[in-house]
Backbone as CSV, one residue per row, in Angstrom:
resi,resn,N_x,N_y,N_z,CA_x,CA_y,CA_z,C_x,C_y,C_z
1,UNK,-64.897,-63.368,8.767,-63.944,-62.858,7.781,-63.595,-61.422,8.149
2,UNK,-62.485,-61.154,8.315,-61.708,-59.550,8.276,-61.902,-59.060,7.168
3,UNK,-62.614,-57.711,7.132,-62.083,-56.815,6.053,-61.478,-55.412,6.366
4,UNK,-60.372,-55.156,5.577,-59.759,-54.132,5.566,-60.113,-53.198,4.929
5,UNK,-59.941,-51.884,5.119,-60.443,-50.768,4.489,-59.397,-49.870,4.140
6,UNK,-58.538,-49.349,3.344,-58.133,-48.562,2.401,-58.645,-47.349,1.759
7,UNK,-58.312,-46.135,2.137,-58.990,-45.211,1.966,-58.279,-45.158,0.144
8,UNK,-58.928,-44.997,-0.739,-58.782,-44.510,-1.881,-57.940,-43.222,-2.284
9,UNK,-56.439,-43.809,-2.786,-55.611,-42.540,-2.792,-56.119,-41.761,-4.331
10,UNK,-56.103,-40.522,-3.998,-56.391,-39.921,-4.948,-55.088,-39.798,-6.059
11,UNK,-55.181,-39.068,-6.928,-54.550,-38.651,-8.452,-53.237,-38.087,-7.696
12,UNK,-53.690,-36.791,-6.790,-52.438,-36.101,-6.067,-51.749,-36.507,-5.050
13,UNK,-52.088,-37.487,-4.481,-50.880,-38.889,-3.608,-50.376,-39.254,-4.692
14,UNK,-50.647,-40.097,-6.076,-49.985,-41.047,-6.304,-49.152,-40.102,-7.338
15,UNK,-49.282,-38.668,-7.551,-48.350,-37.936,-8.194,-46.978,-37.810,-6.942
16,UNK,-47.772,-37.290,-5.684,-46.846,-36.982,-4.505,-45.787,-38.265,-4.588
17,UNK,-45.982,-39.742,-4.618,-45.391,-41.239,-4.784,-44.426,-40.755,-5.621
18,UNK,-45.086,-40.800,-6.743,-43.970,-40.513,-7.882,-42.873,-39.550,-8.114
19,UNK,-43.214,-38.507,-7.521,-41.972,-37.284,-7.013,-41.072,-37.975,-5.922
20,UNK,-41.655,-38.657,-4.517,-41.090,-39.052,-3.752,-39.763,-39.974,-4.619
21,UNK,-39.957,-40.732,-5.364,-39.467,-42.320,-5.987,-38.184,-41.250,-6.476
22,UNK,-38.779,-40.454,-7.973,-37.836,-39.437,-8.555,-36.662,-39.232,-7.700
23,UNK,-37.394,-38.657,-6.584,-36.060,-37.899,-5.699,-35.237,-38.296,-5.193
24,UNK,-35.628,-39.843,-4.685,-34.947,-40.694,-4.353,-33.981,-41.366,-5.564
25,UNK,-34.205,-41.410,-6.793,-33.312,-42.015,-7.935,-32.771,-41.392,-8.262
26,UNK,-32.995,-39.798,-8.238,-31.945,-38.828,-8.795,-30.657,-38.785,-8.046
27,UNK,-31.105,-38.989,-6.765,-29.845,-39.084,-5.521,-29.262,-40.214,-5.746
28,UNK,-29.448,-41.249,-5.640,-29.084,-42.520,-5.837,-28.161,-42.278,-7.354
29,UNK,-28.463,-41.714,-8.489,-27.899,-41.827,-9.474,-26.766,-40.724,-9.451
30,UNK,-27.127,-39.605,-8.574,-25.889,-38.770,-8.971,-24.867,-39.400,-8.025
31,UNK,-25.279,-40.634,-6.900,-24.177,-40.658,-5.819,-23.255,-42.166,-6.934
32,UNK,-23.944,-42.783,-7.993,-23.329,-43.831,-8.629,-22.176,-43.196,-9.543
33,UNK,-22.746,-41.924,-10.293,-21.968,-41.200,-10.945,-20.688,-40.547,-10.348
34,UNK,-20.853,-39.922,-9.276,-19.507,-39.558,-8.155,-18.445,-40.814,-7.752
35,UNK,-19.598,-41.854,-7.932,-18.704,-43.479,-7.186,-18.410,-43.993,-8.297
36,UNK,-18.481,-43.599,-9.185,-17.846,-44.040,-11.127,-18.428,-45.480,-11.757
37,UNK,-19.872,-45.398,-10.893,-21.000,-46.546,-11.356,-21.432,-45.998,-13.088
38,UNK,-21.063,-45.487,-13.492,-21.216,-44.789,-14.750,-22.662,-45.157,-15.763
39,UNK,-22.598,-46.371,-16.117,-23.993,-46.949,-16.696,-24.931,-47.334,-15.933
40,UNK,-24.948,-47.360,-14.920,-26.105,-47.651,-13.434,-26.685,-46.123,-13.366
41,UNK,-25.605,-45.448,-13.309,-26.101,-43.892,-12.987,-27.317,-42.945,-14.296
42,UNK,-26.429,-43.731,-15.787,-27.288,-43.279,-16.709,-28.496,-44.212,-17.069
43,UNK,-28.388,-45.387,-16.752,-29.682,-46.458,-16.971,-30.832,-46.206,-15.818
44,UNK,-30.244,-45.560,-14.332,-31.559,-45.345,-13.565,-31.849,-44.053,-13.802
45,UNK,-31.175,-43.135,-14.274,-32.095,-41.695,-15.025,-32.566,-41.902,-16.048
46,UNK,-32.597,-42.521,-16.599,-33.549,-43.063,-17.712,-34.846,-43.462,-17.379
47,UNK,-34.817,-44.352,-16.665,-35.727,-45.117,-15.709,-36.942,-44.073,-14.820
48,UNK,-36.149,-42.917,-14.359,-36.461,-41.820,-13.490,-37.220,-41.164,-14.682
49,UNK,-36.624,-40.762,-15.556,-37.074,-39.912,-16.506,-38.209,-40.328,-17.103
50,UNK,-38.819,-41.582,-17.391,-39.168,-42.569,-18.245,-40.734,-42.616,-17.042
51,UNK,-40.315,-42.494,-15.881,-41.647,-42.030,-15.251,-42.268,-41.221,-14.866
52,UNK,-41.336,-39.585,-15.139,-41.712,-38.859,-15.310,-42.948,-38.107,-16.610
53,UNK,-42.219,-38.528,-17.558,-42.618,-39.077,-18.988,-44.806,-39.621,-18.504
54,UNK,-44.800,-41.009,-17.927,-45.616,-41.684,-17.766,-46.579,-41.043,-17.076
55,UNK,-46.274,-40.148,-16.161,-46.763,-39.777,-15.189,-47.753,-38.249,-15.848
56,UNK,-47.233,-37.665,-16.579,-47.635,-36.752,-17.483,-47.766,-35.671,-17.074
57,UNK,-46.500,-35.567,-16.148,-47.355,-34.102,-15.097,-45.944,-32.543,-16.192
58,UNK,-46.824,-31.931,-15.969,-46.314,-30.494,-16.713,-45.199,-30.007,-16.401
59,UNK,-44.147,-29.781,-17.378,-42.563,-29.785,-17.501,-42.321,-28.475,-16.517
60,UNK,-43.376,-27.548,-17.043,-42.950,-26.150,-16.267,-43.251,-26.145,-14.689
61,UNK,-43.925,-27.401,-14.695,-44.021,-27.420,-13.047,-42.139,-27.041,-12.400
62,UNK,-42.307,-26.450,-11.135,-40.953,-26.296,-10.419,-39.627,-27.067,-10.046
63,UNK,-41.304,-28.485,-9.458,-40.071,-29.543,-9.237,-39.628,-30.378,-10.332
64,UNK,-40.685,-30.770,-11.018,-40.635,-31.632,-12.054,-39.550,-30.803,-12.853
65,UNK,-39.474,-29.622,-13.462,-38.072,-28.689,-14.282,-36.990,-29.137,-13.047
66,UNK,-36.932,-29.240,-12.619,-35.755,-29.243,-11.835,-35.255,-30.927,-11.859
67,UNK,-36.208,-31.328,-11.484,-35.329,-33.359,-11.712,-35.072,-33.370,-13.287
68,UNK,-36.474,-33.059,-14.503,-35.345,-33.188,-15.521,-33.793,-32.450,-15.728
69,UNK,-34.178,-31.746,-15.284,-32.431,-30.671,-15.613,-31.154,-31.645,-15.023
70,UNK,-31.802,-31.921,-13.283,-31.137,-32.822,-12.627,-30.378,-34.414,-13.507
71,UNK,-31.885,-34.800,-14.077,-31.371,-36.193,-14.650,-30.721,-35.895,-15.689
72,UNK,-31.314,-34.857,-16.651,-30.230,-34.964,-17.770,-28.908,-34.413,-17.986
73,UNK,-28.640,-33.816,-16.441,-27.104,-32.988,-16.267,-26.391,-34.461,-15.723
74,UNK,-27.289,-35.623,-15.469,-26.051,-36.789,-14.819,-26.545,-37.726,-15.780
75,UNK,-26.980,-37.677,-16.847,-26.741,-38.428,-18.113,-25.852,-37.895,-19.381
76,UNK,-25.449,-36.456,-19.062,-24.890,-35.689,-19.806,-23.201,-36.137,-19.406
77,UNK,-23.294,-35.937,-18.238,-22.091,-36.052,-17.667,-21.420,-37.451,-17.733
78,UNK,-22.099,-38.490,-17.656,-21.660,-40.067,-17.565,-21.820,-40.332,-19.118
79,UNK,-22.432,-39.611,-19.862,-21.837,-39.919,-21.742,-20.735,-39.056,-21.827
80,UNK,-20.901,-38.100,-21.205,-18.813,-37.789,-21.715,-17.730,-38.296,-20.974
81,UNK,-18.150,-38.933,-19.501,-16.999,-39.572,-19.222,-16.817,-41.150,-20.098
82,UNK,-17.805,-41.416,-20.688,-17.323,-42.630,-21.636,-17.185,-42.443,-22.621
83,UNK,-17.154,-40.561,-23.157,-16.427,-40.686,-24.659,-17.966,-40.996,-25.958
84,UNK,-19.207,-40.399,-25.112,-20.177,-40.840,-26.320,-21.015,-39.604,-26.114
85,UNK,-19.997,-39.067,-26.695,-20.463,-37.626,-27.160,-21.945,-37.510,-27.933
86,UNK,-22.423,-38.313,-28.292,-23.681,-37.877,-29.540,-24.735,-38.270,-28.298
87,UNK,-24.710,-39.086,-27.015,-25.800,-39.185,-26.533,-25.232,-37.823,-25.302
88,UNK,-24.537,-37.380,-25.457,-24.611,-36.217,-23.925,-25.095,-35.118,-25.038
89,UNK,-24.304,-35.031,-26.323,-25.225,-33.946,-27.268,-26.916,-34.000,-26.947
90,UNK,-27.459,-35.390,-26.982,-29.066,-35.397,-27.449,-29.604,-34.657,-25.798
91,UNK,-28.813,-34.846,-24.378,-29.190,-34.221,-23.416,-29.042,-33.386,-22.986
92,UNK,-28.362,-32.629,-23.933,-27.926,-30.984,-23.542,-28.815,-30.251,-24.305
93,UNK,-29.192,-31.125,-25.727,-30.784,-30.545,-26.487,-31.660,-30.228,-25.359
94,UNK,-31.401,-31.542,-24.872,-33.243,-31.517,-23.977,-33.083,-30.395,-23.064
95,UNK,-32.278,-30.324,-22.225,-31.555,-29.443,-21.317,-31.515,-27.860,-21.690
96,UNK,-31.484,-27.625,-22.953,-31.715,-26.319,-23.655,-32.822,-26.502,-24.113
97,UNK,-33.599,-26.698,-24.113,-34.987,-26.585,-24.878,-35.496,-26.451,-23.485
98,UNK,-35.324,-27.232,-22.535,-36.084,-26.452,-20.812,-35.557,-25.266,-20.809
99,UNK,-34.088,-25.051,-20.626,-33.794,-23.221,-20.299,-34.411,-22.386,-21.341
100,UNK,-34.567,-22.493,-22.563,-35.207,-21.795,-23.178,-36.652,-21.669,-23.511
101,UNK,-37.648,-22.645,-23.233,-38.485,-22.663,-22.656,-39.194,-21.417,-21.475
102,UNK,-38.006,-21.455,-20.442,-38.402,-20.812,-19.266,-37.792,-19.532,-19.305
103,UNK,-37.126,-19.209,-20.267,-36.267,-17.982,-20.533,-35.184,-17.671,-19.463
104,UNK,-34.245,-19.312,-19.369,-33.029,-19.002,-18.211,-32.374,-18.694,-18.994
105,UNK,-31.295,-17.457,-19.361,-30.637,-17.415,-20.299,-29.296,-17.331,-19.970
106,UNK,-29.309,-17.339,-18.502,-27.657,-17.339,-17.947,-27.232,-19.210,-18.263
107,UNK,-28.271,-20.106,-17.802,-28.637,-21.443,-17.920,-28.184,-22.033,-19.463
108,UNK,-29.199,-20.750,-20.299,-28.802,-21.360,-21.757,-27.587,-21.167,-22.272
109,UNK,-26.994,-20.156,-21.459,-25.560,-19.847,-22.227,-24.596,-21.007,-21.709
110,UNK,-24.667,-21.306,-20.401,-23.841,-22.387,-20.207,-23.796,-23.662,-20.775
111,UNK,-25.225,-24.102,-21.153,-25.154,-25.269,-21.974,-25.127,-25.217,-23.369
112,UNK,-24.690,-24.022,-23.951,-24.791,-23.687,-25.161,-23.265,-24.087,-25.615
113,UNK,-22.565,-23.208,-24.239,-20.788,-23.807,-24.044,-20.672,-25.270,-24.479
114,UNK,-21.236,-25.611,-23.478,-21.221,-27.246,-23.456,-21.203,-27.653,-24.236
115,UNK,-21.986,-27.632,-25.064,-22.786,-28.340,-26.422,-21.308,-28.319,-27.413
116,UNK,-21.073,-26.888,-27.330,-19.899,-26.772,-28.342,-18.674,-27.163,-28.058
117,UNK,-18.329,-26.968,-26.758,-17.473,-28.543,-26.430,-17.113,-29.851,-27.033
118,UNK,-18.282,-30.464,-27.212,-18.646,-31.567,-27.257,-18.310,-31.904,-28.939
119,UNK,-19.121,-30.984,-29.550,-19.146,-30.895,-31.217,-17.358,-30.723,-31.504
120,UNK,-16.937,-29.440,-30.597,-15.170,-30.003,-30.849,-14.222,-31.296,-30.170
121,UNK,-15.045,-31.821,-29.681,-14.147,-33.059,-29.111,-14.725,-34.015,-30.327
122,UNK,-15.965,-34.076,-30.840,-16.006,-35.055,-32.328,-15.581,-34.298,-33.469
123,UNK,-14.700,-33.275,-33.382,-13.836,-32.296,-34.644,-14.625,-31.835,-35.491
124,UNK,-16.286,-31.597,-34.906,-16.984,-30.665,-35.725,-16.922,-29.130,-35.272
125,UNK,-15.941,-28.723,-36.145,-15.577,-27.285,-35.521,-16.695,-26.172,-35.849
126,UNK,-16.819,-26.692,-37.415,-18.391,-25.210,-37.584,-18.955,-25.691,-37.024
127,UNK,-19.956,-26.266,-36.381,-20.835,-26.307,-35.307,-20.486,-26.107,-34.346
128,UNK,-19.336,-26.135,-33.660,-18.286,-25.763,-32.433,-18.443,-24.507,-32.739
129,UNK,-17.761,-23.707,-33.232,-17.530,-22.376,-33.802,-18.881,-21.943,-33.621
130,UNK,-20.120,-21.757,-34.157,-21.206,-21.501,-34.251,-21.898,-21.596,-32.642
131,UNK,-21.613,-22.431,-31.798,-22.136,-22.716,-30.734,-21.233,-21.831,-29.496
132,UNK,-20.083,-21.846,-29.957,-19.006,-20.548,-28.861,-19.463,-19.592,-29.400
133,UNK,-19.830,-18.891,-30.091,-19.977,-17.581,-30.475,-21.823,-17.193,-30.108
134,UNK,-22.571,-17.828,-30.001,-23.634,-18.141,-29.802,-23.719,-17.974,-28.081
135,UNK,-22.895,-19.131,-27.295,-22.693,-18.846,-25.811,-22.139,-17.258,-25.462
136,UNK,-20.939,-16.962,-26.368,-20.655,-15.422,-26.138,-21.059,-14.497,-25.685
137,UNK,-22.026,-14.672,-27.036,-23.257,-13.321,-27.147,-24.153,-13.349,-25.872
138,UNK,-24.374,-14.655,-25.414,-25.694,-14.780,-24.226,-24.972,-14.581,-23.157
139,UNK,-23.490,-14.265,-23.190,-22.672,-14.731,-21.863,-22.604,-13.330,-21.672
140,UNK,-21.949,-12.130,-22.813,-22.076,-10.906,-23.270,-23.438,-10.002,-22.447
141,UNK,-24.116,-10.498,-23.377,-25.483,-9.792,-22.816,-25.958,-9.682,-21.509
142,UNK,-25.578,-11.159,-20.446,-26.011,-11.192,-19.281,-24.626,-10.586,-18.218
143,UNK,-23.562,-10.111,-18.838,-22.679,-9.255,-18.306,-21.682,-10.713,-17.350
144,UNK,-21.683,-11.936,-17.374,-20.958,-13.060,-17.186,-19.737,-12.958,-17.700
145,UNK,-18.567,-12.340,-17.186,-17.267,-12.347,-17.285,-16.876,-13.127,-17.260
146,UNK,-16.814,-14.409,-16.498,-16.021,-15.813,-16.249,-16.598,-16.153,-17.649
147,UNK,-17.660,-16.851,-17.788,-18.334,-17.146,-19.275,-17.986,-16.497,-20.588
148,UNK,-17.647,-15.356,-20.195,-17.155,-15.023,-21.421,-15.624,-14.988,-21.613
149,UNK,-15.050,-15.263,-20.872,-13.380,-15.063,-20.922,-13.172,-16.812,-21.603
150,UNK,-14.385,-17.633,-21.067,-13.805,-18.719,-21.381,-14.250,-19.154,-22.913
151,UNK,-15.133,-18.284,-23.124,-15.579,-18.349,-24.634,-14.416,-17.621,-25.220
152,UNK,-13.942,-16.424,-24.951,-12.726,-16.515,-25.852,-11.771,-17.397,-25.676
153,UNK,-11.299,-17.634,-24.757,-10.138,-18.805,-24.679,-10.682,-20.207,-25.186
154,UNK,-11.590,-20.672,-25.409,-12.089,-21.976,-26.484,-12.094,-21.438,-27.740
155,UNK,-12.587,-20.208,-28.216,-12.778,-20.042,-29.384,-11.233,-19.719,-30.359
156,UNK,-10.201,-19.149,-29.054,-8.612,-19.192,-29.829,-8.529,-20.174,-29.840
157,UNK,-8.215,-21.298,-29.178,-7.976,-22.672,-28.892,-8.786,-23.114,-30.621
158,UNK,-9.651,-23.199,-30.547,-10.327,-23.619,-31.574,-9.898,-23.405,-32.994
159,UNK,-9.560,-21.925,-33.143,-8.572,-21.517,-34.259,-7.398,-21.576,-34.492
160,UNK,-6.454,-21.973,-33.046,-5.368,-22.341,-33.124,-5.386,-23.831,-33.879
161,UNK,-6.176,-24.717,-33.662,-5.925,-26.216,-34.269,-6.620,-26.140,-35.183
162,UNK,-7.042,-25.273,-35.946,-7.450,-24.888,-37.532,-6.396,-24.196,-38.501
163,UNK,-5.614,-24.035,-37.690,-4.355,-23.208,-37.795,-4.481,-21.896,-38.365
164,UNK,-5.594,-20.934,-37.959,-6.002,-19.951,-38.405,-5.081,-18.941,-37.117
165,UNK,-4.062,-18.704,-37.625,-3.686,-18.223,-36.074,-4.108,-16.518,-35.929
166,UNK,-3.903,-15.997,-36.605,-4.405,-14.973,-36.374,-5.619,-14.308,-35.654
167,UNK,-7.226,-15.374,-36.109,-7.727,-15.519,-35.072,-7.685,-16.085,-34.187
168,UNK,-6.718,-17.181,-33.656,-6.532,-17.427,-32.810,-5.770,-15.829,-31.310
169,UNK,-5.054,-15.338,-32.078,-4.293,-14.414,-31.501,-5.785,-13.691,-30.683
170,UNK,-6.379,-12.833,-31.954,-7.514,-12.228,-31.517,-7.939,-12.795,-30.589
171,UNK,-8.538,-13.341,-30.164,-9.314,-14.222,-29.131,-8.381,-14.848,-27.644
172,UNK,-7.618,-15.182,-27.744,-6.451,-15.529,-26.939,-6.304,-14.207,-26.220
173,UNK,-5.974,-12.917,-27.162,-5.468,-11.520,-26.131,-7.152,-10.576,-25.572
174,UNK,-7.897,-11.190,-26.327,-9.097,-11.037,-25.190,-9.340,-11.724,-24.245
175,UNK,-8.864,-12.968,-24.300,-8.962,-13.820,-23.172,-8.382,-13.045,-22.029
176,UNK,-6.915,-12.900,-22.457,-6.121,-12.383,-21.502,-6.593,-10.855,-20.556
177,UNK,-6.948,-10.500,-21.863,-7.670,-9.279,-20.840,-8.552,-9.408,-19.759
178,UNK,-9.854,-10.041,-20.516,-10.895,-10.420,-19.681,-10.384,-11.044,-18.409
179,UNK,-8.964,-12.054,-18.399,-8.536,-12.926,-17.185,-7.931,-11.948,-16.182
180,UNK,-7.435,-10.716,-16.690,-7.030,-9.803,-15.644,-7.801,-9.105,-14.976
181,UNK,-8.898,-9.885,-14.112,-9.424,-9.590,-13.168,-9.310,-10.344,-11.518
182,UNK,-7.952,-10.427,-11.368,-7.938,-11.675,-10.639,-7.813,-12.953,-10.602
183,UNK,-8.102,-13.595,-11.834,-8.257,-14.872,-12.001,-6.612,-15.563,-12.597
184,UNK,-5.820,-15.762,-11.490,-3.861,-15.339,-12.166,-3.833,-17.045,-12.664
185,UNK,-4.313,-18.175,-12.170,-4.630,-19.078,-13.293,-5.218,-19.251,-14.866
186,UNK,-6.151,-18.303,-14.632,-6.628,-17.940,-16.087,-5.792,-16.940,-16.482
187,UNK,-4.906,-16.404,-16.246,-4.199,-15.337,-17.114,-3.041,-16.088,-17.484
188,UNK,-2.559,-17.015,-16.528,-1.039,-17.999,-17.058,-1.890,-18.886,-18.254
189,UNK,-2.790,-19.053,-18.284,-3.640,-19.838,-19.144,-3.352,-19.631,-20.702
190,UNK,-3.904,-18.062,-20.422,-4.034,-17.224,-21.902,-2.358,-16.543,-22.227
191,UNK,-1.711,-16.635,-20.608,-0.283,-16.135,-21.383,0.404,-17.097,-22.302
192,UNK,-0.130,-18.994,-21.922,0.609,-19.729,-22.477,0.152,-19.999,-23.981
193,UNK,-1.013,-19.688,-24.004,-1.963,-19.873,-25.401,-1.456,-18.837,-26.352
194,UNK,-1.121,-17.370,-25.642,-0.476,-16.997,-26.316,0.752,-17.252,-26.887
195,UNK,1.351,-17.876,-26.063,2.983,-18.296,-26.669,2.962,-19.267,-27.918
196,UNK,1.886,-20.112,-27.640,1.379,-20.751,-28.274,1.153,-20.617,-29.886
197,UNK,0.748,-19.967,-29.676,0.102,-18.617,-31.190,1.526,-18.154,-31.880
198,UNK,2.203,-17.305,-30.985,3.544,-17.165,-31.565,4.328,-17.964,-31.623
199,UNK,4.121,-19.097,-30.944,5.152,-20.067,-32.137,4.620,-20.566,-33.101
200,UNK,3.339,-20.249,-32.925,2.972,-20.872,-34.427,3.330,-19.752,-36.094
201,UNK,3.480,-19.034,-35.660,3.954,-17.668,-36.450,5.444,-17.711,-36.673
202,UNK,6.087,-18.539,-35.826,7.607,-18.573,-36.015,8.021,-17.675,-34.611
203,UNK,6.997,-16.416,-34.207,7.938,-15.582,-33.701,8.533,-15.903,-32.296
204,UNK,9.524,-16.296,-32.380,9.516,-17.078,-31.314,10.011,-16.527,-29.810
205,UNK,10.632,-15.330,-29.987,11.094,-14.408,-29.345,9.494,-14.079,-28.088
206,UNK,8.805,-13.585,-28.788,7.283,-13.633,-28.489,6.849,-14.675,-27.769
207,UNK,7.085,-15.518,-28.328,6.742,-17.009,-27.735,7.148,-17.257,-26.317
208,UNK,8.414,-17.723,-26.104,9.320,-16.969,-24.985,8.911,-16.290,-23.968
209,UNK,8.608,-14.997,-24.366,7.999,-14.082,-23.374,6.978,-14.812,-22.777
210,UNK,5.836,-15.133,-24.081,4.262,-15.295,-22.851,4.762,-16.053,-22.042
211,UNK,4.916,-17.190,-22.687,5.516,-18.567,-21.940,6.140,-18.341,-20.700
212,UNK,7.258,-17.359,-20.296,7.803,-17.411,-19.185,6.878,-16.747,-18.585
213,UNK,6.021,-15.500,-18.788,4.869,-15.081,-17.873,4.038,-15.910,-17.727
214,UNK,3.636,-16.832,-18.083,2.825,-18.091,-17.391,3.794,-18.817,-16.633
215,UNK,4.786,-19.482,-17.110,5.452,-19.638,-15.768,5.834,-19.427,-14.484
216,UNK,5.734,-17.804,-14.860,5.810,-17.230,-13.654,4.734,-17.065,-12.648
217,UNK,3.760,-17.296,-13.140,2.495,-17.360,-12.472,2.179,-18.594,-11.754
218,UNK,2.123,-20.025,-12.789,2.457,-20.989,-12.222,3.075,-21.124,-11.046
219,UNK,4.585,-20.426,-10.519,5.005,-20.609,-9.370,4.567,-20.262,-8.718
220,UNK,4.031,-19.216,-8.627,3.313,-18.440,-7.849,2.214,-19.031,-7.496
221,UNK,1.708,-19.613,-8.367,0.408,-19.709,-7.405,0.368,-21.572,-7.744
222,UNK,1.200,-22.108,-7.602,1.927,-23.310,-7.027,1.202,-24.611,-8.055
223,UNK,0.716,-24.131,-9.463,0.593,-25.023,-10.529,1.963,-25.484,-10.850
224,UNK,1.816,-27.325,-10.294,2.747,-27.525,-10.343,2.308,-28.189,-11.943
225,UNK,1.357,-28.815,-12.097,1.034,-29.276,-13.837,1.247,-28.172,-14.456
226,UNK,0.899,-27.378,-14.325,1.066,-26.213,-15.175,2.613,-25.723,-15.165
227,UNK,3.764,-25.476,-14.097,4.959,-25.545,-14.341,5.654,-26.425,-15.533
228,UNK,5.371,-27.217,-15.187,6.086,-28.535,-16.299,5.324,-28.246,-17.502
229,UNK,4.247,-27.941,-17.983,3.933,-27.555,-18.874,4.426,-26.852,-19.707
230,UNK,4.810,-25.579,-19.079,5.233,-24.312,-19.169,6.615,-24.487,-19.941
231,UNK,7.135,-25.405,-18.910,8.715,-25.845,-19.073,9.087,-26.851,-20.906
232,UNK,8.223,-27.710,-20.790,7.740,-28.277,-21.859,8.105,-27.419,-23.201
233,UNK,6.949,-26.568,-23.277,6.721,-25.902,-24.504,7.991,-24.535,-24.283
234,UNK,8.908,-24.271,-23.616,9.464,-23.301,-23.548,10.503,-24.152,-24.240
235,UNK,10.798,-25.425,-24.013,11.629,-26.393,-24.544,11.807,-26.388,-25.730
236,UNK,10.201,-26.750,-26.575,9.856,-26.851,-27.767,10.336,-25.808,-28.495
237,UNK,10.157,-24.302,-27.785,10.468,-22.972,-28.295,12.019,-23.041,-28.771
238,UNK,12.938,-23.485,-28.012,14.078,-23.033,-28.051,14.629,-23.896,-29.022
């Protein structure tokens, strides 16, 4: 009779296994999500996650923080491309409770954005509202200009379809400021949001103006969606 011998893997192989497997499903799932496998992508991070879970090894570990962030940024992402906002909400929790955890706070501000996104695409605006102003402050503090230009430009946006226009204005001509650093897409952005604003005021003269300075930018820098846009609402104006 043959016998074989098997050396006895210890605790830290069959953790090493289980990272190996992870790494391999996280890839596999973000490449289903890019290829618009959409529920394959969120059913094997589940799966991934679910043995992470089993496995019991400590969140603050390096790698292990990093595949959850990983899995739940491509379960986050494949519930909003199907429009189910309340399960990419429950993974942007989890997702903020790691950055804050570890005190990433450039991390937390971005998914703080997110979150409030999300709460305004299901037309919960005070919690929207509460969650942009919240990203602000963290976007503020860590001196994140892009982050914060775009927190004002959601947060006019936000008051514009509350029809609070006034704050909308406020927020819109900080946008604009903040966008004049270069960024001449984001400034046709906030010029059109502004026009926006003033027609909602009636003034339409105003209106007009931004409007054609986003247009003009548009050509320039060869937004052709954004031309017709432009053209659109200059329409509406007149």
């Amino acid at each position: 009779m043959l016998f074989l011998w098997f050396p006895e893997r210890t605790t830290m192989d069959k953790i090493a296994d289980v990272i190996k497997v992870i790494n391999v499903g996280s890839v596999v799932a973000y490449f289903l999500l890019n290829t618009s496998r959409i529920f394959q992508a969120i059913e094997l991070s589940k799966e991934c996650l679910s043995l992470l879970d089993k496995t019991a090894l400590e969140k603050e570990h390096r790698f292990v923080k990093l595949f959850y962030i990983v899995l739940c940024h491509i379960m986050s992402n494949g519930y909003r491309l199907i429009n189910d906002h309340a399960s990419a909400l429950k993974c942007c929790r989890n997702l903020l409770e790691i950055r804050c955890r570890c005190g990433e706070r450039t991390e937390e501000g971005e998914v703080t954005f997110e979150m409030a996104t999300l709460y305004e695409n299901q037309s919960n605006y005070k919690e929207a509202k509460q969650l942009y102003e919240k990203a602000l402050s963290i976007m503020t503090e860590n001196g994140d200009t892009r982050g914060e230009g775009e927190c004002y430009n959601s947060l006019g946006t936000l008051f514009l379809s509350l029809g609070e226009y006034a704050e909308a204005k406020k927020y819109h001509t900080k946008a604009l400021a903040n966008k004049k650093i270069g960024d001449r897409k984001g400034e046709a952005a906030s010029y059109g949001n502004l026009g926006s604003v003033f027609q909602a005021f009636g003034e339409y003269g105003k209106a007009e103006q931004y409007l054609q300075k986003a247009l003009t930018i548009a050509k320039e820098t060869g937004g052709r969606q954004e031309e017709a846009s432009c053209y659109g609402n200059l329409g509406t104006v007149f």
